[in-house]
N, C-alpha and C positions, 0 to 999 in steps of 0.2 A: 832450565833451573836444575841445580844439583840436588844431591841427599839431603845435603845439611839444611839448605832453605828450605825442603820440601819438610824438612823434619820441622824448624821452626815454624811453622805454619800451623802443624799439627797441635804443638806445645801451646800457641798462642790463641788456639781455640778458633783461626780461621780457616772453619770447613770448608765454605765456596770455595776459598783460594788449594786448599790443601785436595780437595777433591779432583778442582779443575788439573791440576799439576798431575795426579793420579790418573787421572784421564788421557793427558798426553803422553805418559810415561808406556799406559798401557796400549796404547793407538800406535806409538814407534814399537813396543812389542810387538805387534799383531802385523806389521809391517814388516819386518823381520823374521816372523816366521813365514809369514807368505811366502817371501823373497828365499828363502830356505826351501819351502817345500816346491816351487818352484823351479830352482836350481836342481831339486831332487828330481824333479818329474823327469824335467829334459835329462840328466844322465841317465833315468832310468830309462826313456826315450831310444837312447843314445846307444845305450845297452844292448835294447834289445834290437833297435836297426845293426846294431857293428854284428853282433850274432848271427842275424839271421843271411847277415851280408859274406860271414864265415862260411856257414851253413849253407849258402846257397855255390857260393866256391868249391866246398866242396866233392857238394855232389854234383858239380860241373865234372872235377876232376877226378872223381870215379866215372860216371858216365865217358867220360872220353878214351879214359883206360880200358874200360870196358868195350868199347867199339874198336879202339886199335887191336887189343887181344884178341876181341872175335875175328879181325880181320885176319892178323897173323896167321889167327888157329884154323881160318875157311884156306890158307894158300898152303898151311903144314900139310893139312889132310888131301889136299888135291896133289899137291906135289910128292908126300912123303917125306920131303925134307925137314931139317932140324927148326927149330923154334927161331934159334938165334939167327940163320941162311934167312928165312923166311921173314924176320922184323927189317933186315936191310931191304928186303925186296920189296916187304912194304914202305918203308923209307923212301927207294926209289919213284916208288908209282908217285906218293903221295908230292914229293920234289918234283918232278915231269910232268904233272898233272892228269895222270893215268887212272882212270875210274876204277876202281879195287875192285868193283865187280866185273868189269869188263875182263879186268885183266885174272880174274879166277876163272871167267869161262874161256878164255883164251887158253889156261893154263891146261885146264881139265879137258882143251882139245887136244891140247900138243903132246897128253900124256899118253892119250887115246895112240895117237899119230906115231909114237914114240916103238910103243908095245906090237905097231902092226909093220913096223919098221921102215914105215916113210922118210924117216928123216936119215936114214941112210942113202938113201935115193937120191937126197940130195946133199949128198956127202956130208954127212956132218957122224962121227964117232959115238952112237949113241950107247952104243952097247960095252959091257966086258968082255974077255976071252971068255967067260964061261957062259955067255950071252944074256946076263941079264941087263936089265938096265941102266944104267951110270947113275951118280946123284942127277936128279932135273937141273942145279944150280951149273953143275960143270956143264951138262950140254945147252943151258941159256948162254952161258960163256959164249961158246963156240959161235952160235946163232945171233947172239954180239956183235963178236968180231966179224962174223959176216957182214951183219946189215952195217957195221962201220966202214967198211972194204965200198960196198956199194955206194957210189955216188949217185947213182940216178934212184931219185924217187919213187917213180911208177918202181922201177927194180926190187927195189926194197917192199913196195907195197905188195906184187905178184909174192914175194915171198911169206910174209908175212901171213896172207891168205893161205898160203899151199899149206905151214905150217903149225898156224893156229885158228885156219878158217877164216871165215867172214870178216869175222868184228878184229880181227890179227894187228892191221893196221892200228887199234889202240893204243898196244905194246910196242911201238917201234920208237915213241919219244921217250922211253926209259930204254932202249938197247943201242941206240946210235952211238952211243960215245965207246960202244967196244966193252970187254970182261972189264979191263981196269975200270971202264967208266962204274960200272958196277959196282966192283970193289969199292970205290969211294965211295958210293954212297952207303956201304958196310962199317964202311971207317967211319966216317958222319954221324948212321944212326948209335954207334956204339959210344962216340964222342958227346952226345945228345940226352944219354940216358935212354933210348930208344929199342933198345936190344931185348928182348922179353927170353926166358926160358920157359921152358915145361909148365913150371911152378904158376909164371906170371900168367902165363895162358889158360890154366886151371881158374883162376883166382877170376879172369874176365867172366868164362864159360860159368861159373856160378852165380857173378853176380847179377848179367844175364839170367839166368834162371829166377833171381832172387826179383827182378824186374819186372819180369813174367807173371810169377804170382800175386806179387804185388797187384800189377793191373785188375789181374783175375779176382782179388778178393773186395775189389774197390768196385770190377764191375758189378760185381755180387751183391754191395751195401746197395749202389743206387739202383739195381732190382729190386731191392724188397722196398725203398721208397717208394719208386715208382708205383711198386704193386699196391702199395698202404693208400695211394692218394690216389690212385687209376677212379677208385668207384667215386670220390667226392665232385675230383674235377669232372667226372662224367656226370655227375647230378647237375655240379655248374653249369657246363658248358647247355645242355638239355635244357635246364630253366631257363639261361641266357638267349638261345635261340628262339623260346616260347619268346620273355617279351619283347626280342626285336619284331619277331612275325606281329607280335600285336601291335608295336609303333607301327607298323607297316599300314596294318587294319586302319588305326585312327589318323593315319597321313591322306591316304586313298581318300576315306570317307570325308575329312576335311576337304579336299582337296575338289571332289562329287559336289560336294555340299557349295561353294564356293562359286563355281561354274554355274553350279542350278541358279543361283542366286543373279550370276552377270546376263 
């Protein structure tokens, strides 16, 4: 029914009719707004999943930057080398499948190895004329193009060992393709956005710390819960044991009782 009838209805003094029409008018309102705030609910729904789905993106992709950084910055510090040398190398391992810790302790043998001049022993150029050390990247190069030279496996493994010890063997599926093989993968992570300097490596090492604290001030809240509830749950758990022992009591004694009786 439209205005106009509803309006005649009114005019002609028939309340039943004019009320009922009133009624239905106000019933598709209330339908209407339902359907409204409804609509509202789920974008606001909507909302806040796409947010927290941002959100949580996010701090995916800090957390990952933060672990590449720290890794970067654990091969700078062992090797000495630049930021940038160091993001391909982790590029490398990460391409070859080379466990980044393995291959830190690998590194931090071979630098040992380096200083005590082992690896000149086995010919390889470690040093300058004024004898100190070469970049660690030029003489990976070299120790490269060695293990590329070498066909036989066991060969390359004995080296590896002599070189970087034990766990050596790690490092040998990121050095077989030779220095270029290397280099590519220089090229790749710089292609990739993969290359960190100084700056990006600072930025991990804080966030890191920032991570740190974090945990530490979270473990701190659920200490003092704990501590706030330690005495209740301890009355609980104390009363709860009392009445089991006392089901216990009136089980037995049923149970005596029972038997006397058969």
């Amino acid at each position: 029914m439209n205005f106009a009838e509803t309006l005649k209805l009114i005019i002609t003094g028939d309340g039943a009719g004019a009320t009922a029409t009133l009624k239905g008018v106000g019933a598709e309102a209330e339908k209407s707004l339902a359907g409204a705030e409804a609509a509202g609910a789920k974008l606001g729904l909507g909302m806040i999943a796409a947010t927290a789905a941002i959100g949580g993106a996010l701090i995916k992709a800090a957390g990952d930057a933060t672990d590449y950084g720290m890794a970067v910055g654990k091969l700078q510090r062992l090797t000495g080398g630049s930021a940038q040398e160091m993001s391909g190398l982790a590029f490398a391992a990460q391409q070859t499948g080379t466990d980044i810790d393995a291959l830190g302790k690998a590194i931090a043998i071979a630098s040992k190895n380096i200083e005590s001049g082992k690896f000149e022993k086995f010919g390889f150029d470690a040093r300058n004329a004024d004898g100190s050390a070469k970049p660690f990247e030029e003489t990976l190069g070299q120790v490269a193009d060695r293990f590329m030279q070498l066909g036989d496996s066991t060969e390359r493994a004995n080296l590896a060992k002599q070189l970087f010890g034990r766990g050596g063997t790690a490092v040998i599926g990121m050095l077989k393709d030779g220095k270029e093989g290397l280099s590519n993968y220089i090229d790749e992570a710089r292609k990739y956005g993969l290359i960190l300097d100084d700056a990006g490596i600072k930025k991990a090492r804080e966030m890191k710390a920032a991570q740190r604290d974090l945990a530490a001030a979270m473990q701190g809240v659920w200490n003092q819960i704990g501590q706030t509830v330690q005495p209740v749950l301890t009355t609980i758990m104390n009363d709860t044991s009392e009445v089991i022992a006392g089901m216990r009591s009136l089980i037995t004694g049923a149970r005596d009782e029972e038997i006397g009786r058969a």
